[in-house]
Every structure is written in structure tokens, then in C-alpha cells.
C-alpha positions as CSV (number, residue, x, y, z in Angstrom):
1,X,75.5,-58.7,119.0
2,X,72.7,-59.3,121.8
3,X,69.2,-58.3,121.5
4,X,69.3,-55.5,123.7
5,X,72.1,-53.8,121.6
6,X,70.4,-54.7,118.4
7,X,67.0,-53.1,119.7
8,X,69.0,-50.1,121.3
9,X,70.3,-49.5,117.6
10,X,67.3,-49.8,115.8
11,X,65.7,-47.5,118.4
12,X,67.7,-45.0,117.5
13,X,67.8,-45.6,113.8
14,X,65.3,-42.4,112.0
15,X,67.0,-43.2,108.7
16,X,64.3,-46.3,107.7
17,X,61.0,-42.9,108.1
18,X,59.6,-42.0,105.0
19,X,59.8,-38.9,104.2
20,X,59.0,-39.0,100.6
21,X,56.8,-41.5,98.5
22,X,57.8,-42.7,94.8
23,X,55.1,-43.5,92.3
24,X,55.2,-47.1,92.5
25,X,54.4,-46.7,96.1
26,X,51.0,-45.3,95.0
27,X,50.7,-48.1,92.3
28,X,51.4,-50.6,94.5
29,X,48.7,-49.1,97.2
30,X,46.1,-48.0,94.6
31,X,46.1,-52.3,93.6
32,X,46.0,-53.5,96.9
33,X,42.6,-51.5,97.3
34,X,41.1,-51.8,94.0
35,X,40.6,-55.5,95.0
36,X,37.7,-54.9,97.3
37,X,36.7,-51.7,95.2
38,X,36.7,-53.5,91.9
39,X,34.6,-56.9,93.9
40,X,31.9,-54.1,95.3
41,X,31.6,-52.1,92.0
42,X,31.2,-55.0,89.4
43,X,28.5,-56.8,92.1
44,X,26.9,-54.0,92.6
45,X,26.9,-52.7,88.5
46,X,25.7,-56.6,88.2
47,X,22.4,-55.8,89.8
48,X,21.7,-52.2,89.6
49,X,23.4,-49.6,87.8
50,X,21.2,-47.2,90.0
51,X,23.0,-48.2,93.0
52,X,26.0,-48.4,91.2
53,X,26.3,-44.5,90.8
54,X,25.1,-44.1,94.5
55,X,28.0,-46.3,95.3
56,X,30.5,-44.1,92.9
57,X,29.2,-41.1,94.3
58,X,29.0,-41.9,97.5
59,X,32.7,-43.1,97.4
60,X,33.8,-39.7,95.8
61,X,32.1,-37.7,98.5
62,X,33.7,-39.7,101.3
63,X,36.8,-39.6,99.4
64,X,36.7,-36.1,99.7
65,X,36.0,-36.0,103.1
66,X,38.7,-38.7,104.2
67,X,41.4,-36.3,102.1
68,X,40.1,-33.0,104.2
69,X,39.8,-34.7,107.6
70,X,43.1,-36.9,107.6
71,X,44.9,-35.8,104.3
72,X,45.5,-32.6,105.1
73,X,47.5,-32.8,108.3
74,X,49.8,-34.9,106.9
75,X,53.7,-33.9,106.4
76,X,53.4,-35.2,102.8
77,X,50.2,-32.8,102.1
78,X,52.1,-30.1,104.1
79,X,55.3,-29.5,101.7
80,X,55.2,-26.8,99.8
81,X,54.3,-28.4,96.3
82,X,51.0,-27.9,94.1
83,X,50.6,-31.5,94.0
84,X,50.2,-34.5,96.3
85,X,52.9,-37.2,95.7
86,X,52.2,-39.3,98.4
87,X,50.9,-43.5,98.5
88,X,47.6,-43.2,97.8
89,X,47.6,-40.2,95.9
90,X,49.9,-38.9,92.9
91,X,50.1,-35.5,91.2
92,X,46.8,-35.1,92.2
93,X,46.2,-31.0,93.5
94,X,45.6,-29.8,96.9
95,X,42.3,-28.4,96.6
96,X,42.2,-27.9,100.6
97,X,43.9,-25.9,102.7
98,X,47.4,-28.0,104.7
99,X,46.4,-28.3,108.0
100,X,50.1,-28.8,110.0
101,X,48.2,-29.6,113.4
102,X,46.7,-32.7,114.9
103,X,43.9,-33.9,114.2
104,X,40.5,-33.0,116.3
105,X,37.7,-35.6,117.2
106,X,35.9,-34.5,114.5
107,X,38.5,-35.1,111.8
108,X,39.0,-38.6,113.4
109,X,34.9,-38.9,113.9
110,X,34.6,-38.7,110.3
111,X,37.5,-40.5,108.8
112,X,36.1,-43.3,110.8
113,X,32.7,-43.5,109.4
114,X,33.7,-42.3,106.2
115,X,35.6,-45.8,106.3
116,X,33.2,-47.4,107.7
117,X,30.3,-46.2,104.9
118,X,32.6,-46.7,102.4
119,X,32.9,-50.9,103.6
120,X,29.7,-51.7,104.4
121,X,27.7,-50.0,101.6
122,X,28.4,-52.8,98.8
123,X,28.1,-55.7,101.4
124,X,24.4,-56.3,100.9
125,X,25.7,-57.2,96.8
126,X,28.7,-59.2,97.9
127,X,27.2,-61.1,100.4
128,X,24.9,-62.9,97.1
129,X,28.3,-64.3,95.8
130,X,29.9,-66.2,99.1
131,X,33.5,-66.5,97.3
132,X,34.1,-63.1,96.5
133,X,32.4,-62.1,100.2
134,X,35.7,-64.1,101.0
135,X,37.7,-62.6,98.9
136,X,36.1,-59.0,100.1
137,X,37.5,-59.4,103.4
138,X,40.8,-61.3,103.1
139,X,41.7,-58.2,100.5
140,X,40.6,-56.1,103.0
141,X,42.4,-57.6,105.9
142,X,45.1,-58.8,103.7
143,X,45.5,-54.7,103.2
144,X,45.2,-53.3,106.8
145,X,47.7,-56.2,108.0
146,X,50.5,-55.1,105.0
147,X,49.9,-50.9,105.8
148,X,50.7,-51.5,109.7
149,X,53.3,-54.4,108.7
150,X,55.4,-52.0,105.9
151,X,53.9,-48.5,106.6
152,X,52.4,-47.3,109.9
153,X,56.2,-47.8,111.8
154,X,58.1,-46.0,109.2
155,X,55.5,-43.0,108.2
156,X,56.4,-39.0,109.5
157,X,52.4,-38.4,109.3
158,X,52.7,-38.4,113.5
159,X,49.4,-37.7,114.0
160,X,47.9,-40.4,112.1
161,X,45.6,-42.7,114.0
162,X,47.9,-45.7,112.8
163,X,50.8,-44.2,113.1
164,X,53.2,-46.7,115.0
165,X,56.5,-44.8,115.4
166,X,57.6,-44.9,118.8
167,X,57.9,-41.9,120.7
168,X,61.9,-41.8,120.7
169,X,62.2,-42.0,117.0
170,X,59.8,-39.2,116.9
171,X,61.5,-36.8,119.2
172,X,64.3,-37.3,117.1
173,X,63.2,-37.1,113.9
174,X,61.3,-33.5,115.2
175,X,64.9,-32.3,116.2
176,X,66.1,-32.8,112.8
């Protein structure tokens, strides 16, 4: 079989989406983030346990927010179920509203610097300890590069910023 035929199959092909998570998909993407969590906790715990609970509070609030603002569109948070079961979060309740629509400027406005806070807050402590500044960002990198390589091109959450399913295999999933 040529190229062309294979990529004309595979363009086709809706069967590989994800249309429902499994716990070990949240286990496995709760570890790859609790690398650069756990490094920015325990560095930050090392010097100050003041800023340690800014940090934890901080985190929780912009948790929150992330969970409103991008959470809640997606297909996962949509089905009609008490509790989340999706990769990052399982059995955990819905305590906001699904929001079946794409998402505005401001959802993506704050998801971004939620991220964003929620990165460069510790860096001040890790950048004392030059390894695990390393280790910081390879984990980090290491964990964007595996979500688009394994996740992003087979996820049903169309509306997602990092979404990379092309538009054919969206039509027809949609007409399913």
C-alpha cells in the first residue's frame, strides 16, 4: 500500500478518538505533572512555608479557574454523569455548570495566564538549585511534547486550544 492510500485511510479512520478516559489515564497524567509540581512545592516548602501556602492556594484558585474556563466545555465534562472521569480528573464532582459551546476569549484569556501564574510562580525557588531548574523544564516540556504526541490528535474536546484533529475526522465524528 502507497502513502497516499495509507494517509486516505487513516484520514478517514474516527475509531482511534477518545471518547471516554480510564483511570489509569488520569494516573498516568496526574505523574507526569506532579514532577514539576512536586520540584516547585518541596523548593519552595524548603525556604518558606509562608510562600508555600501562597503557592498551594494560589494553585487551587487557578485550578479552579482552569476547570471553569476550559473544563467545562469539554465533551467529557458534558455527559450526563455527577462525576468527571476524564485524564486529569477522576470522580471528582461537577461543581460548575457544562458549558457545550466554544470557548470565548476570555475563557482562553484566563486559562492562559492561569498557566502561565501557575509556571512561573515557584521559578524564583527553583532557579537556587540549577539541576532541578533542569529537571523543571524538561518535565515540563517532556509533558506538553507527550499530550500533543498521544492526546491532542485523538481528543473529541474540539474546541480545545490543542486540539489537533483535523477538520475531516471532526465532521465525521459530529455526524455520528
Amino acid at each position: 500500500m502507497n502513502m497516499k492510500a495509507s494517509s486516505k485511510i487513516d484520514e478517514c479512520d474516527i475509531s482511534y478518538l477518545k471518547t471516554e478516559h480510564k483511570p489509569y489515564d488520569c494516573l498516568y497524567w496526574c505523574m507526569m505533572v506532579l514532577i514539576p509540581i512536586i520540584i516547585s512545592c518541596v523548593l519552595i516548602a524548603r525556604d518558606s512555608i509562608y510562600w508555600f501556602v501562597v503557592y498551594l492556594i494560589v494553585f487551587i484558585i487557578l485550578q479552579i479557574l482552569i476547570n471553569k474556563s476550559l473544563c467545562t466545555h469539554c465533551p467529557h465534562y458534558c455527559k450526563k454523569t455527577k462525576k468527571l472521569q476524564c485524564m486529569f480528573q477522576w470522580n471528582t464532582p461537577k461543581i460548575f455548570k457544562a458549558k457545550p459551546v466554544p470557548l470565548k476569549l476570555i475563557d482562553k484569556m484566563v486559562i492562559l495566564i492561569s498557566i502561565i501564574i501557575i509556571c512561573l510562580f515557584p521559578i524564583y525557588w527553583i532557579w537556587q538549585d540549577k539541576l532541578l531548574f533542569i529537571i523543571y523544564i524538561i518535565s515540563g516540556i517532556n509533558f506538553i511534547f507527550t499530550l500533543k504526541k498521544y492526546e491532542c490528535h485523538r481528543c473529541i474536546y474540539f474546541y480545545c486550544p490543542g486540539n489537533s484533529v483535523t477538520e475531516n475526522k471532526r465532521k465525521k465524528f459530529n455526524a455520528l
